[in-house]
N, C-alpha and C positions, 0 to 999 in steps of 0.2 A: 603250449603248442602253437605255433604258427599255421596259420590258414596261407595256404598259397592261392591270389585270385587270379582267375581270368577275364581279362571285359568281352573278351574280344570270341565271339562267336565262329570265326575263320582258321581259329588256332585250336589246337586240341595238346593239353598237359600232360607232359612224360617226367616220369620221377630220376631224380639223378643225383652221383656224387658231386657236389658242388667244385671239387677239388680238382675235377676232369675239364672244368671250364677254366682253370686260375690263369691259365698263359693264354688262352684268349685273350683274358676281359686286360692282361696287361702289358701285351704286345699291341693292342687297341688303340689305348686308351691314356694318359693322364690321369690320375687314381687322385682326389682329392680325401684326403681323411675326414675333412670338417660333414663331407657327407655319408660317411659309412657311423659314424657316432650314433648318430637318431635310429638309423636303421638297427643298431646291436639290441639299443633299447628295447625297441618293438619287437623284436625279437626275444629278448630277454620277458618281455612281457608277456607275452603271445598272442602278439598282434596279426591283423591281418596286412598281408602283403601281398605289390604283384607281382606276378611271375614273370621273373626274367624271360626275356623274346629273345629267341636264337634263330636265326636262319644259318643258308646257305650261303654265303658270299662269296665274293668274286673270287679266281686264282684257286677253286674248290678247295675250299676252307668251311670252315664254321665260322660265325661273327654274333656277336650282341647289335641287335638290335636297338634294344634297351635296357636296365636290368644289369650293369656291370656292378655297380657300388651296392644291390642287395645279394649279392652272389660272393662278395668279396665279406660282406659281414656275417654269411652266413657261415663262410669259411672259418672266419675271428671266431665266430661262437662253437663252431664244431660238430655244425651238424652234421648228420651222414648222408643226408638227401637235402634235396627241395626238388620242388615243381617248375619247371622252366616250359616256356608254351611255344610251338614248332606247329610249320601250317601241317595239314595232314602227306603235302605230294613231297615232301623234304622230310617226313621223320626218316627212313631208311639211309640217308643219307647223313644225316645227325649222329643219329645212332655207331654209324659207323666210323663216323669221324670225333670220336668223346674221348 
């Protein structure tokens, strides 16, 4: 089982299909493979991980933060959730844009 962390005390964790972020992280982004490898592992392991940061973005959007290549392996592995951390004045908004 994967531990999803938070460092970050300004952020509060909402559980989600990872599957509802995939065209985010790859209309973003540049997707390296060499870094979603180590992440399957830890996950195959049941490692701890952090949770993908999602805001609000410009052009009212949703955007990663940070967090796109453990969102992308969680997908490879199949899970039906994880934890992604959203400040508390932007979950409504999140929410509604997934």
């Amino acid at each position: 089982m994967v531990v999803w962390i938070n460092h970050y005390p300004w952020y509060q964790l909402l559980e989600v299909d990872p599957r509802k972020l995939e065209s985010v992280a790859r209309r973003q982004r540049a997707i390296k493979t060499e870094k979603i490898l180590p992440l399957i592992k830890k996950i195959q392991e049941g490692g701890e991980i952090d949770a993908p940061i999602i805001s609000k973005g410009c052009q009212e959007a949703i955007c990663f933060v940070d967090g796109i290549h453990r969102t992308l392996a969680a997908i490879q592995e199949g899970l039906p959730t994880i934890k992604i951390a959203v400040r508390p004045e932007e979950l409504n908004f999140i929410i509604e844009h997934l």
